[in-house]
DOGU-454523 format. One record per residue (C-alpha): residue number from 0; residue in one letter; x, y negated, z. Coordinates in steps of 0.02 Angstrom, whole numbers, plus 50000, padded with zeros to 5 digits. Example, Ala and Ser with C-alpha at 12.3 -4.5 7.8 and 13.67 -1.06 7.14 Angstrom:
<atoms>
+-----+-----+-------+-------+-------+
!   n ! res !    c1 !    c2 !    c3 !
+-----+-----+-------+-------+-------+
!   0 !   A ! 50615 ! 50225 ! 50390 !
!   1 !   S ! 50684 ! 50053 ! 50357 !
+-----+-----+-------+-------+-------+
</atoms>
This chain:
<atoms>
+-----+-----+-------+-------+-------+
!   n ! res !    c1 !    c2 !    c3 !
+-----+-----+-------+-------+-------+
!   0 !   X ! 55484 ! 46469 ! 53304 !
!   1 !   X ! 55559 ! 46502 ! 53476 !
!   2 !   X ! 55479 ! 46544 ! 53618 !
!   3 !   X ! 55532 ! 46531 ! 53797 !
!   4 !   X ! 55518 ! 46598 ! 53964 !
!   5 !   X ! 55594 ! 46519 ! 54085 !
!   6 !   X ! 55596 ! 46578 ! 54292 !
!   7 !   X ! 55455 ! 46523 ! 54382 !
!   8 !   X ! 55529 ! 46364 ! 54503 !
!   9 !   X ! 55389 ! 46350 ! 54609 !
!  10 !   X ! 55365 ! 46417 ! 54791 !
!  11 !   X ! 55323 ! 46599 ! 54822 !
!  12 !   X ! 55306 ! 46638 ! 54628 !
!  13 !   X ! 55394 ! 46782 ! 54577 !
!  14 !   X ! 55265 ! 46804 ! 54415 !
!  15 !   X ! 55341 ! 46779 ! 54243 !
!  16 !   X ! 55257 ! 46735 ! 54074 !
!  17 !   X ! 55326 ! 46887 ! 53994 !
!  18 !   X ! 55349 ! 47065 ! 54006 !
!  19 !   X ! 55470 ! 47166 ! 53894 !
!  20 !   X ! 55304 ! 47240 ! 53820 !
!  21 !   X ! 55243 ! 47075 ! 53779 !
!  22 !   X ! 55406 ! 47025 ! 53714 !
!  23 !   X ! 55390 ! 47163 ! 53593 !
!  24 !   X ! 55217 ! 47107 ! 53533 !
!  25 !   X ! 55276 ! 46919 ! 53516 !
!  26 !   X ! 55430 ! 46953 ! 53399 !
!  27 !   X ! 55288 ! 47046 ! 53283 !
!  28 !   X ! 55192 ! 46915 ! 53270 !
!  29 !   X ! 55332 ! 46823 ! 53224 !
!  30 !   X ! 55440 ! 46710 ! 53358 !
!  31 !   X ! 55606 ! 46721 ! 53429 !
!  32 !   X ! 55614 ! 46740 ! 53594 !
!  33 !   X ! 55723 ! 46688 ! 53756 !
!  34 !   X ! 55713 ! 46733 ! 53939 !
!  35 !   X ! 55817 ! 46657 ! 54061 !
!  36 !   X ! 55926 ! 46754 ! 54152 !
!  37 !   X ! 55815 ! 46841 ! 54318 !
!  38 !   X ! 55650 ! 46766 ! 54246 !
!  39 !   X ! 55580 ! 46941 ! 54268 !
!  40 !   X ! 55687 ! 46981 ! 54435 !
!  41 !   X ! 55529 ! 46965 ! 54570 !
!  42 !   X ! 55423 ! 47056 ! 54444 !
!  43 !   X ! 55548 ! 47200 ! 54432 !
!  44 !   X ! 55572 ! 47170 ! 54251 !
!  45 !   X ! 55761 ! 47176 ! 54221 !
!  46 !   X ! 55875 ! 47083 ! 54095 !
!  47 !   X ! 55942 ! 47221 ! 54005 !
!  48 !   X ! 55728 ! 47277 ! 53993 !
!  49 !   X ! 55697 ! 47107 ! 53906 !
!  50 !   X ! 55869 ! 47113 ! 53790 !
!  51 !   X ! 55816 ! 47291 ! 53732 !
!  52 !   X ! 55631 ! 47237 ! 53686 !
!  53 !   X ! 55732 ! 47105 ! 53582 !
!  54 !   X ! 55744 ! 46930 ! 53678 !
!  55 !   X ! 55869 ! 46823 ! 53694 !
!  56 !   X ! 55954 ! 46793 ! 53865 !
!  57 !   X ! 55970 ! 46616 ! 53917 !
!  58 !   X ! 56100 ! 46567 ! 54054 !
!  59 !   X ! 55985 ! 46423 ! 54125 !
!  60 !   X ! 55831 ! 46328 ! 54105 !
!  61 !   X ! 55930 ! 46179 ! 54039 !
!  62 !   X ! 55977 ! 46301 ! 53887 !
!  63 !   X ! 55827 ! 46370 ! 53887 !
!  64 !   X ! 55725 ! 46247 ! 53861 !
!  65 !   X ! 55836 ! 46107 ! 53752 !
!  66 !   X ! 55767 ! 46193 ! 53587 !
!  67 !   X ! 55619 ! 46310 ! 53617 !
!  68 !   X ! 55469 ! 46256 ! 53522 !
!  69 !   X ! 55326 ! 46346 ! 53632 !
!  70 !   X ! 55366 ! 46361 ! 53831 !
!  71 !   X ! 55255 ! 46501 ! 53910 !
!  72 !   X ! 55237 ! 46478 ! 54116 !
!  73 !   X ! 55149 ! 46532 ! 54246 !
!  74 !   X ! 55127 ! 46400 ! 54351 !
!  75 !   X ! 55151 ! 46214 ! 54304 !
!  76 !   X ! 55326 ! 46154 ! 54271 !
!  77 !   X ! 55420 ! 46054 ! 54415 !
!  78 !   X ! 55431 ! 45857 ! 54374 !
!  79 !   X ! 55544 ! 45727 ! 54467 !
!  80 !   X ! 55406 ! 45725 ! 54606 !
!  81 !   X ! 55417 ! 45917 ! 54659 !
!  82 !   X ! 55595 ! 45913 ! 54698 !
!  83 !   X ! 55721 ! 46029 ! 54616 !
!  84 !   X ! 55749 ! 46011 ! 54400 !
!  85 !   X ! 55627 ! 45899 ! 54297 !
!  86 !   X ! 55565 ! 46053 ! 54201 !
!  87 !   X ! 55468 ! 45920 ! 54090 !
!  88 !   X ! 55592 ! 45825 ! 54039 !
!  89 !   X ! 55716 ! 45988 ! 53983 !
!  90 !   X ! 55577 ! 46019 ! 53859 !
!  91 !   X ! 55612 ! 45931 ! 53688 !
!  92 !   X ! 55492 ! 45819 ! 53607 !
!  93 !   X ! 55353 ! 45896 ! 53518 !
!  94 !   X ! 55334 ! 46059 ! 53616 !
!  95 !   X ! 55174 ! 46165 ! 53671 !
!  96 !   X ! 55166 ! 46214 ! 53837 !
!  97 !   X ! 55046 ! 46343 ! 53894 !
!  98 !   X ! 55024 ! 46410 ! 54054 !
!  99 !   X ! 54896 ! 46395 ! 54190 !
! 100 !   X ! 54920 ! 46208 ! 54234 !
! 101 !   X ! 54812 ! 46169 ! 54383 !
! 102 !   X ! 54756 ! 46010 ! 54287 !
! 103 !   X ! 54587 ! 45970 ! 54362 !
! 104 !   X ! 54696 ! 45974 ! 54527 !
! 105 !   X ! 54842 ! 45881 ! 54469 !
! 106 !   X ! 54759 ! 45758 ! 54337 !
! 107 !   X ! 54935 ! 45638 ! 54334 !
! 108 !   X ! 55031 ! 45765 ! 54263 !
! 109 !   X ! 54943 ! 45765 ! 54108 !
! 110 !   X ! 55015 ! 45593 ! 54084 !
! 111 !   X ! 55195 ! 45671 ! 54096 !
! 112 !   X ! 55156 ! 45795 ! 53975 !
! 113 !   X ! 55100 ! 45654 ! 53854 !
! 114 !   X ! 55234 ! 45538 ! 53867 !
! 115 !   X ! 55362 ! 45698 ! 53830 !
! 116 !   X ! 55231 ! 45716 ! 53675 !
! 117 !   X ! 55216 ! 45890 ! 53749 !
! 118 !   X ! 55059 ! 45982 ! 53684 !
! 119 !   X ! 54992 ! 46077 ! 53845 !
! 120 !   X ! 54865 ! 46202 ! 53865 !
! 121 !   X ! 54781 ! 46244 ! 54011 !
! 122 !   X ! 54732 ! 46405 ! 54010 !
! 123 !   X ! 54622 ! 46400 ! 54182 !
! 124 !   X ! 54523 ! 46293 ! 54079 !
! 125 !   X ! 54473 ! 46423 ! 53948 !
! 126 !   X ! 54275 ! 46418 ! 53890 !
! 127 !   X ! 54161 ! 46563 ! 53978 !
! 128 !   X ! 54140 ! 46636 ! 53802 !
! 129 !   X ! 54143 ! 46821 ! 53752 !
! 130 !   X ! 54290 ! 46792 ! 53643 !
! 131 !   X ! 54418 ! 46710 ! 53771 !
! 132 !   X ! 54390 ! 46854 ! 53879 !
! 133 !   X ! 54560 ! 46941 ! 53834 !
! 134 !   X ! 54642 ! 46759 ! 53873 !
! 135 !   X ! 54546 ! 46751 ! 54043 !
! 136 !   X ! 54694 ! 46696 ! 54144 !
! 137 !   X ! 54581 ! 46667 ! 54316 !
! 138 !   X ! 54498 ! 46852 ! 54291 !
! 139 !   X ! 54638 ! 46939 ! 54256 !
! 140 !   X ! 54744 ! 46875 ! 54419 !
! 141 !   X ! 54584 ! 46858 ! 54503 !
! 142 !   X ! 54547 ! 47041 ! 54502 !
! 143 !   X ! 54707 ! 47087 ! 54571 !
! 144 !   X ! 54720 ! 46976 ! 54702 !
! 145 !   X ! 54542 ! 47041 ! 54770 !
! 146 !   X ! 54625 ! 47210 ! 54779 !
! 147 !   X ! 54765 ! 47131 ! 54857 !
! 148 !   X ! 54667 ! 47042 ! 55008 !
! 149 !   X ! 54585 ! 47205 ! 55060 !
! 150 !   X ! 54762 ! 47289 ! 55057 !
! 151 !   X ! 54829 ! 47150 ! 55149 !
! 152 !   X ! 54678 ! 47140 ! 55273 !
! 153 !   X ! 54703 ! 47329 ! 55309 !
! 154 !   X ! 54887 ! 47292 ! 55380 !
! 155 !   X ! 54834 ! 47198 ! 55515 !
! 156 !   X ! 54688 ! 47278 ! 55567 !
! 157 !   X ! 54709 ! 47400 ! 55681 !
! 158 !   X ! 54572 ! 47529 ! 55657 !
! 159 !   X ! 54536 ! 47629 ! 55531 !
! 160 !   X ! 54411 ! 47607 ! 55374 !
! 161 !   X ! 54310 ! 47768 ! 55338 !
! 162 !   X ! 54194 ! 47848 ! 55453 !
! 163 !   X ! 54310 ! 47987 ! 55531 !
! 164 !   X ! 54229 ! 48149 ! 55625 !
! 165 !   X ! 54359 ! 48241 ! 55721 !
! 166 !   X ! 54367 ! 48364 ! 55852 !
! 167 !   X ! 54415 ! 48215 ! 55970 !
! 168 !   X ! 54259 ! 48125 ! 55924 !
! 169 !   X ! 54198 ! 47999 ! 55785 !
! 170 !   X ! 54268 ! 47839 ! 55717 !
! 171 !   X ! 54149 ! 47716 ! 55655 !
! 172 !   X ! 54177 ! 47640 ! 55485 !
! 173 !   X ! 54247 ! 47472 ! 55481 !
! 174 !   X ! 54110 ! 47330 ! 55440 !
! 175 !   X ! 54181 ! 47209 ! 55305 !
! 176 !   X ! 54111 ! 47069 ! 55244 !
! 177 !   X ! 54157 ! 46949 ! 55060 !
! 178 !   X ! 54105 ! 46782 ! 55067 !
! 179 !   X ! 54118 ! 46722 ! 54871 !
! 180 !   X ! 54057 ! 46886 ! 54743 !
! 181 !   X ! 54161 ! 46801 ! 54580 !
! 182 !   X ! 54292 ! 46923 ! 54495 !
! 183 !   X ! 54409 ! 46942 ! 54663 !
! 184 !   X ! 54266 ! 46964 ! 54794 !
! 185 !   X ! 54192 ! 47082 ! 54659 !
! 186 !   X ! 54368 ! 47180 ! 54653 !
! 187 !   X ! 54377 ! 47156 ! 54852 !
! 188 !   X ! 54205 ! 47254 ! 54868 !
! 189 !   X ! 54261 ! 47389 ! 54761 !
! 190 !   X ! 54403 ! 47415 ! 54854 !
! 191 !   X ! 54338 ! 47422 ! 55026 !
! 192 !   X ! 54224 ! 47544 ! 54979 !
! 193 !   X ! 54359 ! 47655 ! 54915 !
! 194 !   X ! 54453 ! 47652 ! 55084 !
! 195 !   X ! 54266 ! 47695 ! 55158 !
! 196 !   X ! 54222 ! 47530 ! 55242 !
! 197 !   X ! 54037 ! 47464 ! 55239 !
! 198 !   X ! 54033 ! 47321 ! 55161 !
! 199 !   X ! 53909 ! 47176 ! 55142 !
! 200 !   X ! 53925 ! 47000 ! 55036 !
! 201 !   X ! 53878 ! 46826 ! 55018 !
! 202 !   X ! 53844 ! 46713 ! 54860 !
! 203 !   X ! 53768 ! 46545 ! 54834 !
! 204 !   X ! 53729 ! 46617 ! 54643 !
! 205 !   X ! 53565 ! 46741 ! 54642 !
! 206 !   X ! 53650 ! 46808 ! 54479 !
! 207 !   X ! 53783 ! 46894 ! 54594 !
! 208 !   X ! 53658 ! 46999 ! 54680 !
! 209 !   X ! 53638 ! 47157 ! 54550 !
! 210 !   X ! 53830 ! 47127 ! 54541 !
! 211 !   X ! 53867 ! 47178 ! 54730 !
! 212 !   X ! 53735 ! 47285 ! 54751 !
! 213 !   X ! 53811 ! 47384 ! 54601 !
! 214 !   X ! 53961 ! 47422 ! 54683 !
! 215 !   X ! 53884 ! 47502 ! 54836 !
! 216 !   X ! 53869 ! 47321 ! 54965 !
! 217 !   X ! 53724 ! 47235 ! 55026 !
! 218 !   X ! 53705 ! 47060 ! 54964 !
! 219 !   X ! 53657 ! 46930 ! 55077 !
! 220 !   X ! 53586 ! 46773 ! 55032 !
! 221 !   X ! 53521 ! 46595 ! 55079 !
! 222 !   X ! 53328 ! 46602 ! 54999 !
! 223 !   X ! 53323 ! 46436 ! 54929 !
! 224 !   X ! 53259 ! 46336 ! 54776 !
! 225 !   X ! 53431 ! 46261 ! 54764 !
! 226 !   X ! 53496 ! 46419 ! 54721 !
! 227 !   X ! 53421 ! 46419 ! 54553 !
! 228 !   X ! 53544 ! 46300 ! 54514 !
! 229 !   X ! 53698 ! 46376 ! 54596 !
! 230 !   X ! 53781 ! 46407 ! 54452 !
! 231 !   X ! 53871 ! 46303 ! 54325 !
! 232 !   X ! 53848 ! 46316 ! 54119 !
! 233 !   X ! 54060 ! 46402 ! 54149 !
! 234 !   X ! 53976 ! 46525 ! 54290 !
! 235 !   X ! 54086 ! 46441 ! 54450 !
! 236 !   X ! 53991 ! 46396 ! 54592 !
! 237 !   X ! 53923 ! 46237 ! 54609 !
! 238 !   X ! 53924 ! 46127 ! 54776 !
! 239 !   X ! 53769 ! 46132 ! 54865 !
! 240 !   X ! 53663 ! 46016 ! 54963 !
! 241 !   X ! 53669 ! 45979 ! 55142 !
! 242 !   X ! 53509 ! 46062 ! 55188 !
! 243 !   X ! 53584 ! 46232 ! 55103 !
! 244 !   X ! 53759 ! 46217 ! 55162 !
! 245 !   X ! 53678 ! 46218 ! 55350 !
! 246 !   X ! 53568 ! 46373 ! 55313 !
! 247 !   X ! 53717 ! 46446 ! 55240 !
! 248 !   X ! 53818 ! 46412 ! 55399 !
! 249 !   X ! 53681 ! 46492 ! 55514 !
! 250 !   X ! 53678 ! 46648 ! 55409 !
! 251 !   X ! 53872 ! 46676 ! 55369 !
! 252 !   X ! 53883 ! 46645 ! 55576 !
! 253 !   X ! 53755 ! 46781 ! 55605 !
! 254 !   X ! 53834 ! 46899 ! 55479 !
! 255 !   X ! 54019 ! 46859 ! 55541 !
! 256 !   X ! 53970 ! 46904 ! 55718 !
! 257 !   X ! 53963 ! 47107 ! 55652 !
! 258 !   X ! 54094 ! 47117 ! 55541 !
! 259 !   X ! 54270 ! 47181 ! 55562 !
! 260 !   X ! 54347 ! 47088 ! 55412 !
! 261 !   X ! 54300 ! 46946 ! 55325 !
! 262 !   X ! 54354 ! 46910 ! 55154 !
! 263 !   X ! 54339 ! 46711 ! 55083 !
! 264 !   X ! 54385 ! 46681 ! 54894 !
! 265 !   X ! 54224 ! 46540 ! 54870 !
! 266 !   X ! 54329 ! 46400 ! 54762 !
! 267 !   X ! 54246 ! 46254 ! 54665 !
! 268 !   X ! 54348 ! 46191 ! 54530 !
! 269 !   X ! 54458 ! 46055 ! 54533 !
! 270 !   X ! 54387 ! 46021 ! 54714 !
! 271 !   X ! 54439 ! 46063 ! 54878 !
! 272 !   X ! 54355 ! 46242 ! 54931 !
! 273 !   X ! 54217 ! 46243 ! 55039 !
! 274 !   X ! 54228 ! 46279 ! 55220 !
! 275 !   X ! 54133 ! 46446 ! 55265 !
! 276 !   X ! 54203 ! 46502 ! 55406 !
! 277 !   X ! 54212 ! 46377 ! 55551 !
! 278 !   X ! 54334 ! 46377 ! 55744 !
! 279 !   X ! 54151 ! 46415 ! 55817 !
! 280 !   X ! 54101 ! 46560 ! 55706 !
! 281 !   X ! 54306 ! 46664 ! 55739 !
! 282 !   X ! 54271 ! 46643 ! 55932 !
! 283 !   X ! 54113 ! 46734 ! 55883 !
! 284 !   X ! 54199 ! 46862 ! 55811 !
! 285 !   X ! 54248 ! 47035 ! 55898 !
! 286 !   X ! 54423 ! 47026 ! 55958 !
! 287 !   X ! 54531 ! 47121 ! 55834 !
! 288 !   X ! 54420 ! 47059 ! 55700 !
! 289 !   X ! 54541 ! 47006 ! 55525 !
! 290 !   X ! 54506 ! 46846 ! 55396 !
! 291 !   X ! 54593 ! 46841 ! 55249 !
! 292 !   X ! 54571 ! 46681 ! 55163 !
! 293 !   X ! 54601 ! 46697 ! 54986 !
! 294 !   X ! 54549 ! 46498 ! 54961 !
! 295 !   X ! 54713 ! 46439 ! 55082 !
! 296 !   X ! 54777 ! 46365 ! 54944 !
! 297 !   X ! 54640 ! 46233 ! 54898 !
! 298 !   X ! 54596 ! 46196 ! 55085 !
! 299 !   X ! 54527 ! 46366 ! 55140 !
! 300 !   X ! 54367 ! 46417 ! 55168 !
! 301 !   X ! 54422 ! 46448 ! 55357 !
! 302 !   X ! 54458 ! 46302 ! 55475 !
! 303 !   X ! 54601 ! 46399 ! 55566 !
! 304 !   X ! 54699 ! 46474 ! 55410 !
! 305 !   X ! 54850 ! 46383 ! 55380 !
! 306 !   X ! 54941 ! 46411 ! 55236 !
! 307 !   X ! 55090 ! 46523 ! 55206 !
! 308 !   X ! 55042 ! 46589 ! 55391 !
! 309 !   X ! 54970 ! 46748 ! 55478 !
! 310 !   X ! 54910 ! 46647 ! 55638 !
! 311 !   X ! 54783 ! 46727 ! 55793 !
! 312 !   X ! 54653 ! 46619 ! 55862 !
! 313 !   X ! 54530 ! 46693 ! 55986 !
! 314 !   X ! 54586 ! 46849 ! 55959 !
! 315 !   X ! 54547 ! 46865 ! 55762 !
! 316 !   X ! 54686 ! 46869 ! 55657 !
! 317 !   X ! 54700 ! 46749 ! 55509 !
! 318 !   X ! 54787 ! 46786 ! 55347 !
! 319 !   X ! 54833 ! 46635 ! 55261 !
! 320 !   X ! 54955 ! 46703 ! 55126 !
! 321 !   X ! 55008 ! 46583 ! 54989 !
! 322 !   X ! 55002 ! 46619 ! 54814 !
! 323 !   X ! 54930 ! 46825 ! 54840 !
! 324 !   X ! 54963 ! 46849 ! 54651 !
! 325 !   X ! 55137 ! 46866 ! 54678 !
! 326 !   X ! 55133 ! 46997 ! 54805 !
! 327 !   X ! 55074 ! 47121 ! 54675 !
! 328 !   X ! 55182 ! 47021 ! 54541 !
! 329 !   X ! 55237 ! 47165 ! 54428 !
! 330 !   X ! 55062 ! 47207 ! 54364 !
! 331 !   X ! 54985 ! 47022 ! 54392 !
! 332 !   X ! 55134 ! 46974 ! 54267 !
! 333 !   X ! 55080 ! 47106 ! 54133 !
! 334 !   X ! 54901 ! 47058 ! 54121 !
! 335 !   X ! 54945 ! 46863 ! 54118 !
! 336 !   X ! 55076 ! 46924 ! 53996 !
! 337 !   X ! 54954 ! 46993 ! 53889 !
! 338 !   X ! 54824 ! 46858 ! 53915 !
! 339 !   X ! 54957 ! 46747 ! 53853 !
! 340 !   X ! 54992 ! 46861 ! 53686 !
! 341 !   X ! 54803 ! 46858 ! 53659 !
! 342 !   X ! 54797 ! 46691 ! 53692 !
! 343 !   X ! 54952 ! 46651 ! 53530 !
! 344 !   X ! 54894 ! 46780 ! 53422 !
! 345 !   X ! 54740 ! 46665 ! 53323 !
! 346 !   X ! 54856 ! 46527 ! 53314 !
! 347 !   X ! 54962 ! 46627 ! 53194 !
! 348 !   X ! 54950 ! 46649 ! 53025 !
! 349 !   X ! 54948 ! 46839 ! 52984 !
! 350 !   X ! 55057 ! 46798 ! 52813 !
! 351 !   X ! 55160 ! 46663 ! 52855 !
! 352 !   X ! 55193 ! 46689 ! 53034 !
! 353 !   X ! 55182 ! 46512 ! 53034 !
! 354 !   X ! 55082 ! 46418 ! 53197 !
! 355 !   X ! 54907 ! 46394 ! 53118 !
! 356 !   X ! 54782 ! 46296 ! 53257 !
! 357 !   X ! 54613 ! 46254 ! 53216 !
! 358 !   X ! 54613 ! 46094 ! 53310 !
! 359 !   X ! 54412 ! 46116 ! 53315 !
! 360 !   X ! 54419 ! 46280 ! 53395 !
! 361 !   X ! 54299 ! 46281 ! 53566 !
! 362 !   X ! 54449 ! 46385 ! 53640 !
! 363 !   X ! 54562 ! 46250 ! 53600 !
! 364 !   X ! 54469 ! 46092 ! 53640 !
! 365 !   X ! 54429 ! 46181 ! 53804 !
! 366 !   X ! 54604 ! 46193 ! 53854 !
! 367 !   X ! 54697 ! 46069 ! 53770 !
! 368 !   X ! 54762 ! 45929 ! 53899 !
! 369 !   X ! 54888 ! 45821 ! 53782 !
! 370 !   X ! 54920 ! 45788 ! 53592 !
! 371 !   X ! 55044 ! 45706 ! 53507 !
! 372 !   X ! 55082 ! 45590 ! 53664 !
! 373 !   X ! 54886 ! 45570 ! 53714 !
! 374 !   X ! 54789 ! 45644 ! 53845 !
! 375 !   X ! 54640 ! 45728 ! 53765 !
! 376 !   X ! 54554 ! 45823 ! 53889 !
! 377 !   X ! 54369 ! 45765 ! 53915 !
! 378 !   X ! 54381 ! 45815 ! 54089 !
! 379 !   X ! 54557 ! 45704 ! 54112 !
! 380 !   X ! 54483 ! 45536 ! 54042 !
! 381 !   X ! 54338 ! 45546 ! 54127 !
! 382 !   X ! 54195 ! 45600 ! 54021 !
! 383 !   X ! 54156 ! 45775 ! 54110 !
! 384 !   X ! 54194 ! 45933 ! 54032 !
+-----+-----+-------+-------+-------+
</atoms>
């Protein structure tokens, strides 16, 4: 069976699917494999890399594409909506697509998938269980792109992090606070501490607490009954009431007020993310101050981030970057790589090396969107999930 990579079309991604490592790993269980030409390029993975781990080199996605039997992507393929090549309809009939889809965001293009008879897998979808850990697409770019915001957050600040005694005099540490303690505002901690900032976080979910407070921040919290049920059966934060979502405005406003930096990553899934930070709380904010909202992409947890954008308002500045994944792409790329590997490797039969899927499998009925020209995703037709 042949697999393919082709380069990511969308805006700002310079990820790819594979890495000449992972390459490697896929021909032994198995598959042939293409790459089209510069798939790797933004990544710094080179052609020759991916020819001498044993892949095929593909002059375009139309090539590409016409006979592979499994398509590996990043992001979800272009159709005749997005502009540019109908990546959908290059694939041939009967293919399995897996990449990290955005489905509960973009339900219709499940329907494209299906009438190409395209089996897709959505790998953001993937079950909270022990055993799809190594496939965990979200915690594996996730944990990255918390490092990522703190790095980015330190470029425009302009003060130091660490408590610094000099001759001259001492410079305070820098006060940052996370809003959203999941697997980037975990990584986002970590890393402030490391460059010597004092650092403080928020969470709707009690569970987070031991989490933070593990890694050295305070964890500060809305003390409610409502809490108790902050978390969903996957482990995402859940939307909260209205009575809750105004005591968590009064205390993120009375928090913000101190910090330097504020870091946003609080997402829902498959709903637009919730607005923490509002115009009134960044005017409270010391001038200099830095946001970096890691959410921009699903509304932003910050009313004044715009997306793609480093704007100032009030004298705070406002990072806005789209798709922060890519700006550390070469090693975001390996770990999706390998989640994707880890991801293939049940569905293979040791002695055939012939695609055997357990149709029953909870990983597989959790991310399965189409099949054999059918939507099939609870979650897509309605019934939950």
């Amino acid at each position: 069976m042949k697999i393919a990579i082709p380069k990511e079309q969308r805006p700002d991604e310079l990820r790819v699917a594979a890495t000449p490592e992972s390459v490697k790993k896929l021909i032994g269980l198995g598959f042939d494999v293409a790459v089209e030409r510069g798939a790797g390029a933004g990544a710094m993975f080179a052609d020759e890399a991916y020819a001498e781990a044993g892949a095929a080199l593909a002059e375009d996605a139309a090539t590409l594409l016409a006979d592979a039997d499994i398509v590996l992507k990043v992001q979800r393929p272009l159709d005749g909506a997005d502009g540019g090549a109908d990546e959908i309809a290059l694939m041939k009939e009967g293919a399995i697509l897996i990449g990290n889809l955005a489905a509960l965001s973009n339900p219709g293009q499940a329907a494209a998938y299906a009438e190409r008879k395209i089996d897709a897998f959505a790998l953001e979808l993937l079950p909270r269980i022990t055993r799809a850990q190594s496939m965990d697409v979200l915690s594996s770019q996730s944990n990255l792109v918390g490092y990522r915001a703190v790095i980015d957050a330190a470029a425009e600040f302009g003060r130091a992090f660490p408590m610094m005694m000099t001759a001259a005099g001492t410079v305070a540490p820098a006060r940052v606070l996370i809003l959203g303690a999941g697997v980037a505002g975990l990584q986002a901690i970590a890393t402030a501490k490391r460059l010597g900032a004092v650092v403080s976080a928020f969470d709707v979910r009690p569970v987070a607490k031991e989490q933070v407070e593990s890694l050295g921040a305070t964890f500060i919290e809305v003390e409610s009954e409502e809490s108790e049920s902050a978390e969903t059966t996957g482990g995402y934060a859940r939307e909260m009431g209205e009575d809750y979502k105004r005591r968590q405005t009064e205390l993120v406003h009375n928090q913000i007020k101190k910090a330097d930096i504020a870091i946003s990553t609080a997402l829902i899934p498959g709903k637009p993310a919730p607005l923490l930070i509002t115009e009134a709380m960044v005017e409270d904010m010391k001038p200099g101050s830095v946001i970096v909202d890691l959410a921009v992409e699903q509304g932003g947890n910050c009313a004044l981030s715009s997306l793609g954008e480093i704007v100032v308002a009030h004298g705070v500045t406002i990072v806005g970057h789209a798709n922060v994944g890519s700006r550390i792409a070469t090693d975001t790329s390996a770990l999706y790589a390998r989640n994707l590997v880890n991801f293939l490797t049940p569905l293979i039969d040791p002695e055939s090396k012939a695609m055997k899927i357990d149709w029953e499998d909870e990983i597989i009925q959790g991310t399965l969107l189409t099949r054999d020209g059918a939507v099939v995703h609870a979650a897509l037709k309605g019934e939950g999930g």
